[in-house]
C-alpha positions, 0 to 999 in steps of 0.5 A, spaced: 500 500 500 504 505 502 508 503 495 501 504 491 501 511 495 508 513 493 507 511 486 501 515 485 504 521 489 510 521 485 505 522 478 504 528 481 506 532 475 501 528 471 494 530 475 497 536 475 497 536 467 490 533 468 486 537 471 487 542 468 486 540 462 479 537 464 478 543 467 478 548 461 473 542 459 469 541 463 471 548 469 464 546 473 468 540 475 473 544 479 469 552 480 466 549 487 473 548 490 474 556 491 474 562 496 475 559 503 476 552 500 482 555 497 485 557 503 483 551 508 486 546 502 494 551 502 493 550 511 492 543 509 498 543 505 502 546 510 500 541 516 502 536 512 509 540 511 509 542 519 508 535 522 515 532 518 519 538 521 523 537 527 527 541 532 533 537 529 531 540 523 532 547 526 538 545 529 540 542 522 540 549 519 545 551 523 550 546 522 549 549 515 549 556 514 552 557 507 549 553 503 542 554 506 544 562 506 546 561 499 539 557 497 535 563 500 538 569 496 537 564 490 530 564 491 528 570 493 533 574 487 533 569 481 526 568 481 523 574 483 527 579 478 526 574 473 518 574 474 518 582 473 522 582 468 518 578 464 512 581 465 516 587 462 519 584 456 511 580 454 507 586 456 503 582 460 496 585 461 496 587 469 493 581 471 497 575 468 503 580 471 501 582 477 500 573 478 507 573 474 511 577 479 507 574 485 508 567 483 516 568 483 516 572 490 514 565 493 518 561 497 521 554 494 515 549 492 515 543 497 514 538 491 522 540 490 524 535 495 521 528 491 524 531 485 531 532 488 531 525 491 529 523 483 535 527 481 540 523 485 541 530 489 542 533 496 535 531 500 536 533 506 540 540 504 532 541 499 528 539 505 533 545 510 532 550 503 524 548 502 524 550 510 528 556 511 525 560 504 517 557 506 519 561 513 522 566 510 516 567 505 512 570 512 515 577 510 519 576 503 513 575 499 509 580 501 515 586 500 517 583 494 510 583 491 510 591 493 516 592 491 516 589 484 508 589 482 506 596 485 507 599 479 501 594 476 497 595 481 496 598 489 499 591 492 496 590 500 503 589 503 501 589 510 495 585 509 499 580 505 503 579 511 497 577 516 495 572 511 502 568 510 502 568 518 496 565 517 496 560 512 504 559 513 506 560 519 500 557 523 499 551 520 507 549 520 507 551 527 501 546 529 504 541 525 512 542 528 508 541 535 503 535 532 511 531 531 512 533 538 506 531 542 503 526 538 508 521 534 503 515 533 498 519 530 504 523 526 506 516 524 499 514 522 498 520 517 505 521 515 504 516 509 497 518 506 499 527 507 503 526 501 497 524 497 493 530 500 497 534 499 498 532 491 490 532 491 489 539 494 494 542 490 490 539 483 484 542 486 486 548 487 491 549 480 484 547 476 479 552 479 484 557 478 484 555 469 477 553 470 475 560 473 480 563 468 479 559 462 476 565 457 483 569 460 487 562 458 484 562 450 485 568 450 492 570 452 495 562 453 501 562 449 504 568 451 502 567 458 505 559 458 511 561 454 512 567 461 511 561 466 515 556 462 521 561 461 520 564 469 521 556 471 527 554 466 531 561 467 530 559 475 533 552 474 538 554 469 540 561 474 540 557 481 545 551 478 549 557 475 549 561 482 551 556 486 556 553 481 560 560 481 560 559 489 563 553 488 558 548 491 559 541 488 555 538 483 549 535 487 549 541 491 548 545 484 542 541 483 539 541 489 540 549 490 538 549 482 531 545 483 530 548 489 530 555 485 526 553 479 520 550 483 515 555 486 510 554 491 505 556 486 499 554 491 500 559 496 501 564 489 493 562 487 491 563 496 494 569 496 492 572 489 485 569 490 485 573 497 488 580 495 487 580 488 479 579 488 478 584 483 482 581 477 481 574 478 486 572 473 491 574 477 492 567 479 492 564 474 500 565 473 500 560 478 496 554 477 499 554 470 506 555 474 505 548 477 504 544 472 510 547 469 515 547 474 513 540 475 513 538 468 521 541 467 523 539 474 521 532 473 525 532 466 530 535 469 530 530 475 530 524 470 536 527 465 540 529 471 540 521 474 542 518 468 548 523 469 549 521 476 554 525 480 560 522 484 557 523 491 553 518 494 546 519 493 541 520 500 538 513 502 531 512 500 528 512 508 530 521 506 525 521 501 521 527 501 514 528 497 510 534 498 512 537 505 513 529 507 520 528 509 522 525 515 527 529 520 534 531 515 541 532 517 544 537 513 550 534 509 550 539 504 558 540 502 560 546 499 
């Protein structure tokens, strides 16, 4: 069973794609699932997230402050200069500019850690990274979105703020206190959270497309193209990063997807939330997560037939989804 359940899980990419596509369809299918729905299915997300975290894992950061620092800059400079830019250079309409910047303002998505154990790369430095930029996210992705984004659009920093508390820091709180307090019942979920949180994020990717199917018709090449060239420039830009820094070959990996991949639900939430008079807005972010699952998955399989000459992680550091037990930083820079 828990094969059969990682195996779904791991075909991410593929209900992603399908669900969007049923949803441009058939968008009745998906439009039930929006508003509050949205919001409590990113929580639930983020749970799952919070309940594989540990104190140790804090602990861990320590242990490896230049190459979880590293990460971080990466992640909050590369994408979000390069969502501005690309918006500049397509003349999006401010909508679809708007959800463009505001998905490359987000922290690091949590579907990066499967694909960097896929790749053959450094799991337990994506899972300290996925960490540290998802905390970061509390206040970088609402300054960001102002700085970058209000010459579009009045951006509510503040209240922007008060939502990534809610939607990030409560859940992922409760969730570190649930490992803690309750550690049979964390055992128990630990192996169906994944597939949840797969399940939620399809949900949210195909309201959003089937909402926003007339903008998608409309405007979708030049839109897709943006996303594709947000996340390809990511990846290409993070290995690059963290190459001139010297780091190794499986760190440039690591580093690499863990900047090419967005936390493109958390992008639709904040979007939907802040954004109700340009619901297009968040539709940036639903194409976002097909996108960077899609090229990540690519990646990932390129770069295992080209392995590297450090000793992969162990299958037991798997992480799916925010699902990973407590790591031990070894990244080596």
């Amino acid at each position: 069973m828990k094969r059969f359940i990682a195996l779904l899980t791991n075909l991410f990419p593929v209900w992603v794609l399908a669900g969007g596509a049923m949803a441009l369809v058939r968008p009745s299918w998906f439009s039930w699932f929006t508003g509050p729905w949205i919001t409590w299915g990113l929580g639930v997300i983020m749970l799952g997230m919070g309940i594989t975290l540990s104190l140790e894992d804090f602990k861990a950061v320590l242990r490896t402050p230049w190459a979880v620092g590293v990460g971080f800059v990466a992640q909050y400079s590369i994408m979000p200069l390069l969502g501005w830019s690309l918006a500049r250079l397509f003349e999006l309409q401010t909508p679809l500019a708007v959800g463009l910047i505001l998905v490359s303002c987000c922290p690091g998505g949590t579907a990066s850690n499967v694909v960097t154990y896929l790749a053959g790369a450094n799991v337990p430095l994506s899972v300290l990274m996925t960490m540290c930029s998802t905390f970061g996210a509390i206040g970088m992705t609402p300054l960001l979105t102002d700085w970058l984004a209000g010459a579009y659009v009045p951006v509510p920093a503040w209240e922007m703020f008060l939502s990534t508390l809610q939607i990030v820091l409560a859940p992922l709180v409760l969730g570190l206190s649930l490992h803690h307090l309750t550690p049979r019942l964390v055992k128990l979920v630990l192996p169906i959270a994944p597939l949840i949180s797969v399940v939620v994020i399809v949900l949210i990717c195909a309201s959003i497309i089937g909402t926003s199917a007339e903008e998608l018709k409309q405007s979708g090449i030049k839109i897709l193209l943006a996303v594709l060239l947000l996340h390809g420039g990511g990846f290409f830009l993070g290995y690059g990063f963290a190459w001139l820094l010297r780091f190794s070959r499986r760190d440039c990996r690591t580093i690499s997807i863990e900047v090419g991949m967005q936390n493109s639900g958390l992008g639709a939430t904040l979007a939907k939330r802040h954004f109700p008079q340009m619901p297009s807005a968040a539709l940036p972010c639903a194409i976002s997560a097909t996108c960077h699952s899609v090229l990540g998955s690519l990646l990932a399989g390129l770069w295992r037939w080209l392995p590297t000459p450090e000793p992969t992680s162990p299958p037991n550091t798997l992480s799916v989804l925010g699902s990973t037990p407590s790591a031990s930083g070894n990244a080596r820079p």
